[in-house]
C-alpha positions in Angstrom: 5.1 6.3 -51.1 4.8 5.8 -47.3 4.2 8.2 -44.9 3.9 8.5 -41.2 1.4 10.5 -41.0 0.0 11.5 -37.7 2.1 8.6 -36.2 4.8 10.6 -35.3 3.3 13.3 -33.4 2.9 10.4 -30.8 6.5 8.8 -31.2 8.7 9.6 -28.0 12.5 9.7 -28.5 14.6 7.7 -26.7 14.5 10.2 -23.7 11.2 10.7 -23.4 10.9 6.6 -23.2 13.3 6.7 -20.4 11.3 9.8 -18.6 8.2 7.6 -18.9 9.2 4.2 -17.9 11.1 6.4 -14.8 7.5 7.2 -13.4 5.4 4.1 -14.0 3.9 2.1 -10.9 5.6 -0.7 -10.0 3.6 -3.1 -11.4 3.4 -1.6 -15.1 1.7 -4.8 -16.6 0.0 -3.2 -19.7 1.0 0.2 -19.6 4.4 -1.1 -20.4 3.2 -4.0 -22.7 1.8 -1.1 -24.6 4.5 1.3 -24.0 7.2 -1.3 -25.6 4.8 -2.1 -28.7 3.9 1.9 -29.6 7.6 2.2 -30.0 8.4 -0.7 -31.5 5.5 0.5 -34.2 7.2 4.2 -34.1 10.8 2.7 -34.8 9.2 0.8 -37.8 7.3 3.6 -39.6 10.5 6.1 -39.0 12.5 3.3 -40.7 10.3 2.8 -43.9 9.4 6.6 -44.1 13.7 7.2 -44.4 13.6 4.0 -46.6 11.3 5.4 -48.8 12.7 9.2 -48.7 16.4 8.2 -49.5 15.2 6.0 -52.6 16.0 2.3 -50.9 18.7 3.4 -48.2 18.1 4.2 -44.6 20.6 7.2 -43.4 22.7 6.1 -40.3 21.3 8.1 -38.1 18.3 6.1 -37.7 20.1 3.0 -37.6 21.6 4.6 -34.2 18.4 5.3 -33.2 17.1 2.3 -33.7 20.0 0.7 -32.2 19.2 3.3 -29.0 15.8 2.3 -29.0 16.2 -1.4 -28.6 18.8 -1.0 -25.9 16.5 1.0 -23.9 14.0 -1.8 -24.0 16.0 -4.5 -23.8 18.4 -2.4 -20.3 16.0 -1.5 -18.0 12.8 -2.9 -19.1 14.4 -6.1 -18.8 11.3 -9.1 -17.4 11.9 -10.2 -14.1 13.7 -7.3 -12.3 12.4 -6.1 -9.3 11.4 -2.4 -8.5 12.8 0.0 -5.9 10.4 0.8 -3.4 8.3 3.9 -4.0 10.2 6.4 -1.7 9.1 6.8 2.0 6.6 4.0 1.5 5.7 1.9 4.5 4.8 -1.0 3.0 7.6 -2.1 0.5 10.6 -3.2 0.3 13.5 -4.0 -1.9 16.6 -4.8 -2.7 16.5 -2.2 -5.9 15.8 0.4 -3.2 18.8 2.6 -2.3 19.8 1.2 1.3 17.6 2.5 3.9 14.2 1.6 5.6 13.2 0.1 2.4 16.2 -2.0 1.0 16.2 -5.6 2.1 19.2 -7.0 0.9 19.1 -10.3 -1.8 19.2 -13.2 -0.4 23.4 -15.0 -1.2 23.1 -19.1 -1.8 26.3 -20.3 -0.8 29.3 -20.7 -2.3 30.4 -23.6 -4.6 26.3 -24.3 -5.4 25.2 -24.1 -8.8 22.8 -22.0 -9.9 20.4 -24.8 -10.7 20.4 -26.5 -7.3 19.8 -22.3 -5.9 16.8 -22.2 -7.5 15.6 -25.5 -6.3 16.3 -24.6 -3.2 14.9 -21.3 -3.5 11.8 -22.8 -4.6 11.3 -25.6 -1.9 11.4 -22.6 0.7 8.5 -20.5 -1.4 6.4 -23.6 -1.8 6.9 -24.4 1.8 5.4 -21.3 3.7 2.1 -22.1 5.6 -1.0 -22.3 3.7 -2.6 -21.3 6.7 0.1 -18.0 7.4 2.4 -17.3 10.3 2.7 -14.7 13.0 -0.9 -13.8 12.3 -0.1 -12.7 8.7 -0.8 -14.7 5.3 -3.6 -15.8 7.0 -6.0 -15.7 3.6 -3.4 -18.1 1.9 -0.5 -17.5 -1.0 -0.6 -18.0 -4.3 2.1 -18.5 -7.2 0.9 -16.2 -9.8 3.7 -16.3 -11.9 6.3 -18.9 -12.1 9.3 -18.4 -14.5 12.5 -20.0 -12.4 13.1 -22.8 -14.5 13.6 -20.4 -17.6 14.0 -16.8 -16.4 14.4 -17.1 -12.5 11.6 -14.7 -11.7 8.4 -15.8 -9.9 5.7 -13.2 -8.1 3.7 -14.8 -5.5 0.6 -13.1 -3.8 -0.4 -13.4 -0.4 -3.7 -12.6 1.3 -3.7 -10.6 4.7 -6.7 -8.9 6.4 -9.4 -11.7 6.2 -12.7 -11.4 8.5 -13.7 -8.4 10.6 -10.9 -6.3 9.1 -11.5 -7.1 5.6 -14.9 -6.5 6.3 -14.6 -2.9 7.7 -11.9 -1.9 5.7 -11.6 -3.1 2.5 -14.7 -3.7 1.6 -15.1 -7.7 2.5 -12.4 -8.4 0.2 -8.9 -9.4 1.5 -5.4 -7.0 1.2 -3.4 -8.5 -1.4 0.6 -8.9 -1.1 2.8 -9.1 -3.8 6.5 -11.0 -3.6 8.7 -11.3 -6.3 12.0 -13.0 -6.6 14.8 -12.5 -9.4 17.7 -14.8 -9.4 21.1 -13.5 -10.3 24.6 -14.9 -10.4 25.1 -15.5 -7.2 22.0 -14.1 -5.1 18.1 -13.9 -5.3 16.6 -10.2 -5.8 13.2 -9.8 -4.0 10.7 -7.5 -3.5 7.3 -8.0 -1.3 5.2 -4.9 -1.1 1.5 -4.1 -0.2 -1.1 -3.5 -3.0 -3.4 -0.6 -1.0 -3.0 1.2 2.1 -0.4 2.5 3.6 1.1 1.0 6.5 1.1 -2.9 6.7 1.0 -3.5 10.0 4.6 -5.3 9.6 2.9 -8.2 7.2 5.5 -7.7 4.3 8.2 -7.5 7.2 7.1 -11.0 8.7 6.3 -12.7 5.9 10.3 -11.7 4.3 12.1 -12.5 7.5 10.0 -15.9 8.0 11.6 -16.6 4.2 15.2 -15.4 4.6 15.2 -17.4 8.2 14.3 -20.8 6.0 16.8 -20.2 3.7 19.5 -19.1 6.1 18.8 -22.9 7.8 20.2 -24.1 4.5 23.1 -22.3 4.4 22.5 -19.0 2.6 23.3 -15.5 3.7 20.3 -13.1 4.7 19.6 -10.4 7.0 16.5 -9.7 8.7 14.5 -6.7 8.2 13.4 -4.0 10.5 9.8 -3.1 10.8 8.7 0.0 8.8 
């Protein structure tokens, strides 16, 4: 006979996953790998523990929970959505973000263009930012760290500001690290570009999105530019 055993002292409910995933850090990377397989393993042992209680047949109400669990995982967990901004941080921002300081509004391709040749678009403007930086910022180089447009429209890129003198005195010789990410929906791109440490930017994440949604307004699409934080 199975039995959970000490298993399900640690198995959150369906609220409790919400209450956690509600106050990770914004880039969860294993916590939430982790998170999404401990209750993957919790749904399975509270299925074969009713399986093996009711003789063969698992009572409906853990078919409903089960049903709960995976859309919890499967809602807001979903991979390539962006994060709101912590609140009152000066060095994000966000179009999750509730509209204020920190909410940068996604960028619109125009009308009558397919998603496909978006994307391509979308891409030819990331790929084309300086190597070398602009307006004094980026000045360390970027980096595409994750590229899943093709199949899932998401892509992070990270950027290195602070090289030299200043990476020297205050980050201990290693240079500030940016994060951008992009999620591409029906008809607009998501993004999110945010600083790593620190707390003020010195209007690096502000540059570098208003140098991107100016390229892509020369083709056409809709942006806004974004005020310094």
């Amino acid at each position: 006979q199975f039995s959970a055993g000490p298993l399900a002292f640690f198995c959150p409910t369906p609220l409790r996953l919400r209450q956690l995933h509600s106050k990770m850090p914004a880039r969860r990377g294993s916590l939430l790998g982790a998170l999404v397989a401990g209750a993957a393993l919790c749904q399975t042992s509270s299925w074969l523990s009713a399986f093996a209680a009711g003789g063969g047949a698992v009572p409906r109400r853990e078919l409903i929970f089960g049903a709960a669990t995976s859309a919890l995982l499967v809602g807001p967990l979903a991979a390539g959505a962006v994060e709101a901004c912590k609140d009152g941080a000066n060095n994000c921002y966000s179009s999750a973000s509730q509209p204020g300081r920190n909410f940068v509004a996604p960028w619109s391709w125009p009308v009558g263009t397919s998603k496909g040749d978006a994307i391509k678009a979308l891409r030819e403007v990331l790929e084309a930012y300086p190597k070398e930086g602009q307006g004094d910022v980026d000045q360390g180089g970027w980096s595409l760290a994750v590229d899943e447009l093709a199949t899932k429209g998401y892509a992070r890129l990270e950027y290195l500001s602070g090289i030299g003198n200043f990476a020297r005195f205050f980050n201990g010789g290693k240079p500030f690290v940016d994060d951008l990410e992009v999620s591409v929906g029906d008809s607009s791109v998501s993004v999110r570009s945010s600083s790593r440490v620190g707390d003020s930017d010195m209007a690096v994440n502000t540059k570098r999105l208003n140098y991107l949604a100016k390229s892509l307004a020369a083709k056409g699409w809709t942006t806004t530019q974004v005020a310094a934080l």
